[in-house]
N, C-alpha and C positions, 0 to 999 in steps of 0.2 A: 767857677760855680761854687756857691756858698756852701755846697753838701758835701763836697772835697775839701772843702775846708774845715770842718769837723769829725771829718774821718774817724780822728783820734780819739774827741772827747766820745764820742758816740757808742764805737766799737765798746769802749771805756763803761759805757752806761747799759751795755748790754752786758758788761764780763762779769767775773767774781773775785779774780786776781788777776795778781798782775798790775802794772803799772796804767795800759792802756788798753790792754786785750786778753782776753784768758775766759772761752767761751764754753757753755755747757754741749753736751751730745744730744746728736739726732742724728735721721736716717734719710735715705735718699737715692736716687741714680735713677739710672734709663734705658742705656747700652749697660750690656752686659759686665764691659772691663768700667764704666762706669760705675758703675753700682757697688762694684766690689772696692773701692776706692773710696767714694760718697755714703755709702753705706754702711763701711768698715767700725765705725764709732760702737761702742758697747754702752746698753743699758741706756737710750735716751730717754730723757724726760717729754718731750716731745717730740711725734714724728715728723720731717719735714715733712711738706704736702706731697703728692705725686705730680710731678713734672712732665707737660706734654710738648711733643716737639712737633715743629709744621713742619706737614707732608705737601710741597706746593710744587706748581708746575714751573713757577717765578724764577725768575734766578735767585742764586743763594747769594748771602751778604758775601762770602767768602768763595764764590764757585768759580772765579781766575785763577789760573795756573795750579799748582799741583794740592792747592789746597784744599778743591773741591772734593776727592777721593774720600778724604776724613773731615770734611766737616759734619756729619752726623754725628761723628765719637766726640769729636769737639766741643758741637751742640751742648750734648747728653751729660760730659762734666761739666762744663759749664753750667747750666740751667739745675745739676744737682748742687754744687756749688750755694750756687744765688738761694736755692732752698732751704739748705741747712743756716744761712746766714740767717733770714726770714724766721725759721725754726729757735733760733734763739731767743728772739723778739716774745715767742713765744712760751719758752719753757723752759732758758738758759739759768746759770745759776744768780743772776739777780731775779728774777721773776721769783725763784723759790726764796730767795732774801725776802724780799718785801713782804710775800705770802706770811713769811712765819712772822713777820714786824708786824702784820696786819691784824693773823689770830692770835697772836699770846698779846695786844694790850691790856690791857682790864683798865685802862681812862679813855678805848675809845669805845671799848664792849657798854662800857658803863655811860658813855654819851648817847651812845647810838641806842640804848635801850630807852633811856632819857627821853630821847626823840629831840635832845637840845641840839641845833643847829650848830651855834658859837661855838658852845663847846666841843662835838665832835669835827669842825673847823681846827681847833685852839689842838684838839687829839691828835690828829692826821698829822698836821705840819712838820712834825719830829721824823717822821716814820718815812716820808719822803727819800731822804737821804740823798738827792742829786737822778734816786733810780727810777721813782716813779715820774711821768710825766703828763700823765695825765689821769685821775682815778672819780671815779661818782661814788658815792655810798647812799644809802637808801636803807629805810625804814617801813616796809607797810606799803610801800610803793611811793613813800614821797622822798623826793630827795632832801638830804641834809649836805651836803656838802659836793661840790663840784668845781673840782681845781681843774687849771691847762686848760688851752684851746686847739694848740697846733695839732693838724691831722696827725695821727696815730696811728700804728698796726697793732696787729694780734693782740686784743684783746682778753684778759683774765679775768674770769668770774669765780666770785667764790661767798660764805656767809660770813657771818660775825657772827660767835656767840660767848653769853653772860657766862659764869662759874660755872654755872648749873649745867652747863651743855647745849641751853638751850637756844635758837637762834633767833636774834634780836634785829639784824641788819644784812644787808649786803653789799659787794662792793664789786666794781669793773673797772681793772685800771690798766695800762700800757708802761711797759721801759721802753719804745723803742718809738722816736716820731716815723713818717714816713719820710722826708728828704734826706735827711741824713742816712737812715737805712738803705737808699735805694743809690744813695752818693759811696758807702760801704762796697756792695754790690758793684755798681759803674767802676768803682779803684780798681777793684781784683779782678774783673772777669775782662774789662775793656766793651762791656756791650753797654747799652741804650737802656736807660730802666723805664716802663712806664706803665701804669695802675689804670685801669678800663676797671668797667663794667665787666660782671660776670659772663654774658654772652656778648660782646664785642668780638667782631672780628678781627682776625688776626691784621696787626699795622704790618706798612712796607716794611720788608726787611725783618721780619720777625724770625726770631730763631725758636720760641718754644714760649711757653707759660709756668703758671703754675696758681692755684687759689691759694686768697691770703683774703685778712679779713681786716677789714677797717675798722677802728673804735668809734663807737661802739658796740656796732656786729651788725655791718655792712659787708656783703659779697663781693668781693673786687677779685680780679686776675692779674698776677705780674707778670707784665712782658720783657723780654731781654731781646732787643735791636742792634742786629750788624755785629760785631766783635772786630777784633785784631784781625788781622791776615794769618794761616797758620802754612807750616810745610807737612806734609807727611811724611809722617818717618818709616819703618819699616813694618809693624803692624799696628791695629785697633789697640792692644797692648801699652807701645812702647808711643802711640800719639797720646793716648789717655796719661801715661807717666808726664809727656811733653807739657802737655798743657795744665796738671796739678804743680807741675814745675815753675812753670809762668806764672801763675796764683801766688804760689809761697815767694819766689823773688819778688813779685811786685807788692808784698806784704812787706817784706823789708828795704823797700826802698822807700815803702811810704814814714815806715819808724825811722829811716835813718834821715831820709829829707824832703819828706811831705810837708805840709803846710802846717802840721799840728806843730808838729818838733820845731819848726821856723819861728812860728807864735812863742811858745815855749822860752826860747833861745835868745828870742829879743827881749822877753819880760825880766829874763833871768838878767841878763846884763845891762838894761836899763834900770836897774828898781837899783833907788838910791840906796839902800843900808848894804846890799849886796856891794854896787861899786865902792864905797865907802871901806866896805870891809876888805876890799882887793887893794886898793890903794893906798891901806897903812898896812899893808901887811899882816890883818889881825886875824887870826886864826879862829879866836872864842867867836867873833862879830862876826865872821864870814860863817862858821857854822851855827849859829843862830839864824840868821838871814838862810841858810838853806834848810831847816829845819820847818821855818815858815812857808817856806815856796813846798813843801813837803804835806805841807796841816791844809794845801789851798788847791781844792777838787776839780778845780777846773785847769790846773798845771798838767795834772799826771806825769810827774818825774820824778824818778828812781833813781839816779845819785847824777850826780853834780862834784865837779872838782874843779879847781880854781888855784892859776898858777900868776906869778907875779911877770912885770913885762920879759922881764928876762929869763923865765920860765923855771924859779924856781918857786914849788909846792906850796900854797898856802892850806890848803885843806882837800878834804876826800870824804863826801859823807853820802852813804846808799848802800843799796846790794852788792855782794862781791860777785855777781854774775849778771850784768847786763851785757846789750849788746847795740849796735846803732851809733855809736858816738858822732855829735855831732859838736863842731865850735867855732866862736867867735872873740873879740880883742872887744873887753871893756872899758872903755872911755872913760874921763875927767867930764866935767862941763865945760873944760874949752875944746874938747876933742883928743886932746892926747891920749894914747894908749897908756893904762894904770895894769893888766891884765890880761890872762885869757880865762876864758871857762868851759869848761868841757861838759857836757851834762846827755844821758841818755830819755828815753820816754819808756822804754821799755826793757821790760826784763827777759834772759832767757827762757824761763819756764813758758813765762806769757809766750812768747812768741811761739814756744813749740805745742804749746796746746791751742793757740788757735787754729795756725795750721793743721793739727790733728781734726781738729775738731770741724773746720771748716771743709775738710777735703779727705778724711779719714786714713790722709798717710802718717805711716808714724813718723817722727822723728830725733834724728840721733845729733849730739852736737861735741865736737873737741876743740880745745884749745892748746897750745905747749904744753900747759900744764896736764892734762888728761881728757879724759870725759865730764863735760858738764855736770849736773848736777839734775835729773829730770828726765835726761837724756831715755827713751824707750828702751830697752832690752831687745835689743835685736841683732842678728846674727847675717851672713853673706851680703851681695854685693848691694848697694843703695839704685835707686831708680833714676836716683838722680841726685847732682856732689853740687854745690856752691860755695865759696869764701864769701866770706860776710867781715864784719870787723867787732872786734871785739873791744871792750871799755878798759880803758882808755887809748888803747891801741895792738895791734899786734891783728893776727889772721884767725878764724873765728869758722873752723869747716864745719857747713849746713849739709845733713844726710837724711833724705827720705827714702822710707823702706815702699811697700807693696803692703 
């Protein structure tokens, strides 16, 4: 599916840091250990919507074997989950980027006052930056300018104004399309995404909703259908920890070898000046060549290292804490192996703020060397322990708190 194939760049287009993900706070939950988890986040800028969960006679997606006991708590994180994802679209820290690119111009305050089309065209296009994807602006009720077609969610409205304070224009624009966002959601949670009508009844298989609003301020509900299978574990508790657990590992399987990092990994070892620069050894050339794949928005990759066939060091350039490593042998044009290259998509901060941010657990991370760098303040025992790997290799322990 094309919207799992973008995962990366998308989450990427919702974030603020970070290499691929790094997402603003919001609020949320349903069940009670739900809520305290999905909710957890401090000081959002937007709240996610409230999440409703079916009450049916039906059978449940999940109600074989011992799964059926908790899948209500399951539901309930989940669908808070999917909300605070949604939540970002709306209010996350690109939304407040573009907000302020939007009111401090004074060459678009000054088109739009203008009422000149072109030019408030020729003003926008900078301000963009990869995050808007779709925006109108308007003067008096006409429109001047009207970029993107692909459906969009959560809409942002807001004015333009001259020096003087006064306002001159307005503008409704989106970061976040609707496939991709709803591909975001599908990765992590393992359910069905699908956008109805405000009163639509609930589809087969429905686990819960929630309102969202279409660009440009259309009423729609997200549905989430079916999920994974789950076990119960020994209470509402300790399945709600379970299944925030599930979330945050399949977060880093998708950095370490989702589709985006794959894309990433073949361009990186494909692209002539990079093999070029592995194949003579050239250290200045190769880090140039990564420097470039660094300057190009639709990569999102945060260091790159690149070793000769026999595996000694030609260069190392990015953050000293990523995490994910992923690699491949760089070829000649007849096929020979000249190389490997090792390259991540994301950094550790990113990774722990999304998951904070997504699912409102903190998290803690250590390497040989010590604690991370980002890593939460937090004390006794974690809810739940994972090894991950760390760049360029070694064991990389992932710790969520409560």
């Amino acid at each position: 599916m094309r919207s799992l194939v973008v995962v990366g760049a998308v989450v990427a287009a919702l974030a603020g840091a970070g290499a691929v993900v790094a997402l603003g706070d919001d609020d949320g939950g349903h069940v009670a250990h739900a809520k305290r988890h999905v909710g957890a986040a401090a000081a959002p800028a937007v709240a996610a919507p409230a999440v409703t969960t079916v009450q049916s006679t039906a059978p449940h997606p999940r109600s074989s074997g011992t799964g059926a006991a908790c899948a209500p708590t399951v539901d309930a994180t989940v669908l808070g989950v999917a909300a605070r994802i949604y939540a970002e679209a709306a209010g996350g820290p690109n939304v407040a980027s573009a907000t302020r690119r939007l009111s401090s111009s004074a060459a678009l305050a000054r088109a739009v006052r203008a009422g000149d089309a072109p030019r408030t065209r020729a003003a926008v296009r900078p301000l963009l930056r990869g995050q808007i994807h779709r925006i109108v602006i308007t003067r008096g009720g006409r429109v001047l300018v009207r970029l993107g077609s692909a459906a969009a969610l959560a809409p942002v409205d807001g004015v333009i104004r001259d020096p003087a304070g006064r306002t001159v224009g307005r503008y409704s624009f989106a970061v976040g399309n609707e496939a991709p966002i709803a591909g975001i959601i599908q990765a992590l949670t393992g359910t069905e995404v699908r956008v109805l009508g405000p009163h639509a009844h609930a589809p087969a298989g429905a686990i819960g909703s929630f309102p969202i609003t279409v660009f440009p301020s259309g009423a729609r509900r997200l549905w989430l259908i079916g999920g994974a299978p789950v076990a119960c574990t020994a209470g509402r508790e300790q399945t709600a920890d379970a299944t925030i657990a599930d979330i945050a590992t399949r977060l880093y399987r998708i950095e370490a070898t989702g589709p985006t990092t794959r894309r990433v990994l073949r361009h990186v070892a494909r692209d002539p000046g990079f093999e070029a620069a592995v194949a003579h050894d050239d250290p200045v050339a190769l880090r140039a060549a990564i420097v470039r794949f660094f300057r190009t928005h639709s990569l999102h990759v945060v260091r790159i290292r690149a070793t000769t066939a026999r595996g000694r060091l030609i260069g190392d350039v990015g953050g000293p804490f990523v995490l994910a490593p992923a690699s491949t042998a760089v070829t000649d044009r007849s096929g020979h192996v000249v190389g490997h290259v090792t390259l991540s998509i994301q950094d550790d901060t990113g990774y722990m703020k999304l998951v904070q941010r997504f699912t409102g657990a903190d998290v803690a991370m250590t390497t040989a060397a010590g604690v991370v760098p980002g890593s939460a303040a937090v004390s006794g025992t974690p809810a739940f322990t994972f090894t991950a790997a760390a760049f360029p290799q070694g064991p990389l322990t992932v710790e969520l708190f409560d």
